[in-house]
C-alpha positions in Angstrom: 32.8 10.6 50.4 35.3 8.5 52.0 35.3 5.0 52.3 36.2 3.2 56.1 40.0 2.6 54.9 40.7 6.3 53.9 39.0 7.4 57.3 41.3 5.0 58.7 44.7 6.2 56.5 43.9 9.8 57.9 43.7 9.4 61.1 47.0 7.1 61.5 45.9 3.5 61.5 43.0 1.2 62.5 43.3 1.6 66.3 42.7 5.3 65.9 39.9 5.5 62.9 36.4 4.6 65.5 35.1 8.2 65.4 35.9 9.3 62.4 34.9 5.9 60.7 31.4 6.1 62.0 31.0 10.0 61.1 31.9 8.7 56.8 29.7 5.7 57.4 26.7 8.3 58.6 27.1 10.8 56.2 27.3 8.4 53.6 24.2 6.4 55.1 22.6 10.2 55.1 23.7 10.4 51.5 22.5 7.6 50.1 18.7 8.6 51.3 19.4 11.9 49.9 20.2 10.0 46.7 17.1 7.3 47.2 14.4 10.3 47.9 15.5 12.1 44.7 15.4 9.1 42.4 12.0 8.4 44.1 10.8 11.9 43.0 11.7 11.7 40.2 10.8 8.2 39.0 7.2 9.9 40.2 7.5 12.6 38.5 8.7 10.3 35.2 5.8 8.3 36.0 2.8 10.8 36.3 4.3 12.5 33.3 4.2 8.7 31.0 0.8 8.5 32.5 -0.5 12.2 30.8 1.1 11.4 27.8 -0.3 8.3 27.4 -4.2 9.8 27.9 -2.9 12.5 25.5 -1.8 9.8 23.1 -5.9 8.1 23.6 -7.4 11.3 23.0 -5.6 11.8 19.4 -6.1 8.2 18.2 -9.3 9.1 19.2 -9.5 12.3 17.0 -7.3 10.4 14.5 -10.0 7.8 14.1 -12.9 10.4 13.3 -11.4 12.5 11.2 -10.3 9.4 9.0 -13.8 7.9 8.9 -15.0 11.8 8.3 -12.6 11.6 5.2 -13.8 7.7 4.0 -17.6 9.0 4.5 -16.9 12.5 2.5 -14.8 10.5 0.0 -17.8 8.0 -0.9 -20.1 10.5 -0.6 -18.3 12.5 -3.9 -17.6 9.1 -5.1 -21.3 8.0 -5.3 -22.4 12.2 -6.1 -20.5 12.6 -9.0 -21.4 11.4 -12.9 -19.6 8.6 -14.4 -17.8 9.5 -17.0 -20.6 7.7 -19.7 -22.7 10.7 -18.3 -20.7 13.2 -18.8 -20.0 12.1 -22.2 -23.4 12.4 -23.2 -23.8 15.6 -21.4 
């Protein structure tokens, strides 16, 4: 993209460099949505994906949470179900 001054070098000075001045400033105006609209999608895009990832990431501490009070319930449970070992001495 060129800036007002090159516009202006390659047309032969700043008397000259109106029309071709104003056709670098559009296209770079034109650019610069082009460049706003894309980080916009994807900053959405970033955005609804941090959003799944983080219900994902509830739903396992979630699963996380029962499966480790499953393991401290079963755990007691043999705990309390088995003999001590006087018992199974006199066994």
């Amino acid at each position: 993209m060129k800036t007002t001054s090159e516009a202006e070098c390659a047309c032969g000075g700043p008397g000259e460099a109106g029309v071709v001045g104003s056709l670098t400033e559009d296209t770079g105006s034109a650019s610069a949505v082009d460049q706003e609209s894309g980080i916009s999608a994807k900053l959405d895009e970033h955005t609804r994906l941090l959003m799944e990832n983080s219900r994902k990431l509830t739903d396992l501490q979630e699963q996380l949470a029962k499966c480790q009070n499953t393991i401290e319930q079963k755990t007691y449970a043999n705990v309390v179900a088995s003999k001590s070992p006087q018992q199974a001495v006199l066994d």
